[in-house]
N, C-alpha and C positions, 0 to 999 in steps of 0.2 A: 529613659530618664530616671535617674534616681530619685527617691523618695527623701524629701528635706524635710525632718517634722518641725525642726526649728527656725524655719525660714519667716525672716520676717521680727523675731528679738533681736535686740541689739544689748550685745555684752559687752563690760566693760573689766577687760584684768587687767588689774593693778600688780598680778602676782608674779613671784620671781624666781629661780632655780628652775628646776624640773614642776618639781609636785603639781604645782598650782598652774604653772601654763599647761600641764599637758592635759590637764582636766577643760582649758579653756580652749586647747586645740580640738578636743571630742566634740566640743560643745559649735565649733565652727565645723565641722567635720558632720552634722547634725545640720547644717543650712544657717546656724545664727551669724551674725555680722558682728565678727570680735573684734576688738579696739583693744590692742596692749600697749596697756602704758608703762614706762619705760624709762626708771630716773638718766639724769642726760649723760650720766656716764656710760649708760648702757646698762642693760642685765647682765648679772655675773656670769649667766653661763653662755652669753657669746664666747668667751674664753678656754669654753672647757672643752678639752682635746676629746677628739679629734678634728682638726681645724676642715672647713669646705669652704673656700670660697675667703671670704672678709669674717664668716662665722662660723661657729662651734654647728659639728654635726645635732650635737644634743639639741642647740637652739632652733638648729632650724627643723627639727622633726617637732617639736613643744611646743612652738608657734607659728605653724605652717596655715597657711589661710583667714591670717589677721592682717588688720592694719595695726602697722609698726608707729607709735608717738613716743616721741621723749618729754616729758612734761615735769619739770622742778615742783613736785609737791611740798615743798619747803618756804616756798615764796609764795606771795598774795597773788601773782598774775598766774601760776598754775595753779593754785588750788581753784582760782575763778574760773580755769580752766576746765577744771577738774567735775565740780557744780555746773557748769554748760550742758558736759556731757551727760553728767547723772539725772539731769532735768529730762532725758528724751530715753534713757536704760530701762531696760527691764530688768539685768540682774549686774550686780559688780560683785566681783572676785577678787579678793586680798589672802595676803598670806601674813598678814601685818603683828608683831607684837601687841598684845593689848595695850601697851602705853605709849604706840605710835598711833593707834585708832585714837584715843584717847588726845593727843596731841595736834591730831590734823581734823578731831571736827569729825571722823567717823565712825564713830559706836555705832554700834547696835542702832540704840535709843534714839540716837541723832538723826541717824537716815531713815528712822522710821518716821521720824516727827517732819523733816523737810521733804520727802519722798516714799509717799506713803504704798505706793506700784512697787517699790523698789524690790528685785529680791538681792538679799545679801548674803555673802558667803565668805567666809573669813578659817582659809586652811592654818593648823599649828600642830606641831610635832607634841606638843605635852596638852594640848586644852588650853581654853579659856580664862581659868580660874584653877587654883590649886597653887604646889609651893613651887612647881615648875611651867608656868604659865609666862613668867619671861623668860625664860631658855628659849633661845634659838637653835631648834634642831636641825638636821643635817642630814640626807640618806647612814653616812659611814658612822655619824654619833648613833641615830636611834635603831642601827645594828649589832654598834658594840652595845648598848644599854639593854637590849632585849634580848642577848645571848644570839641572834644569827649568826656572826662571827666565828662561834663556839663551832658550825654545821659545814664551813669551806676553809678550807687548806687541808695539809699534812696530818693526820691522826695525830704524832706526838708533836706536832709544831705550834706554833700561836696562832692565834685566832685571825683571821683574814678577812679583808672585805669582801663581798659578793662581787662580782666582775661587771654588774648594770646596777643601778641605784633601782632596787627591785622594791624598795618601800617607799620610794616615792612614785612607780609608775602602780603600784597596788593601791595607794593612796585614795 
């Protein structure tokens, strides 16, 4: 029998792409009981090729031993949803701009004040604070911006993406 050292938390990802669910796949991958939540259109990378099934290989290795929820954080009856769940969490995972925490009620400061257990984890491509703190970054944006690009393809050709989103699973 394998050894679960996180058996027994209950995580809550709110997070979307790669980066951020596949930190919350280790973390169920560890014994916790992850809950992804899932605006109702779906997370964007059901879509991203190569397709298995009804979804994206990428999604289903990023969020493999969760339960799957679609919850409208936009609306009063999910976000009531949203506060059910974080009432009984031990940690919630966002990948959230800071002026969508700000706008749904979850800073920092807030969940610390309503949910004092809570632990909080909030991934972003540029930081918190600074002049690119609402940039939403990307695997392929913060490769071309940190020169990776410059290290695959052709010697004299242009600059290329890596062939795995290698800075989001390094993340």
């Amino acid at each position: 029998m394998a050894i679960k050292p996180l058996e027994g938390l209950k995580v809550l990802d709110a997070t979307s792409n790669i980066a951020g669910p596949y930190g919350g796949a280790i973390l169920a991958d560890l014994g916790a009981d992850v809950i992804k939540i899932e605006v109702p259109s779906g997370d964007p990378s059901r879509s991203m090729a190569p397709i298995d099934g009804d979804k994206s290989a990428y999604f289903n290795i990023v969020n493999r031993n969760k339960d799957l929820r679609q919850i409208n954080l936009k609306s009063p009856d999910g976000m009531a949803e949203l506060n059910t769940l974080l009432e009984s969490a031990d940690i919630f995972l966002t990948n959230f701009l800071p002026e969508r925490l700000v706008a749904l009620h979850i800073t920092p400061d807030e969940l610390m004040n309503k949910y004092p257990h809570l632990i909080f984890g909030n991934l972003t491509s540029y930081g918190a604070t600074g002049v690119d703190a609402s940039t939403p970054g990307y695997d392929a944006t913060v490769q071309a911006r940190t020169g990776i690009m410059y290290l695959t393809g052709e010697p004299d050709g242009r600059p290329v993406r890596a062939g795995v989103s290698v800075l989001d699973i390094g993340a």
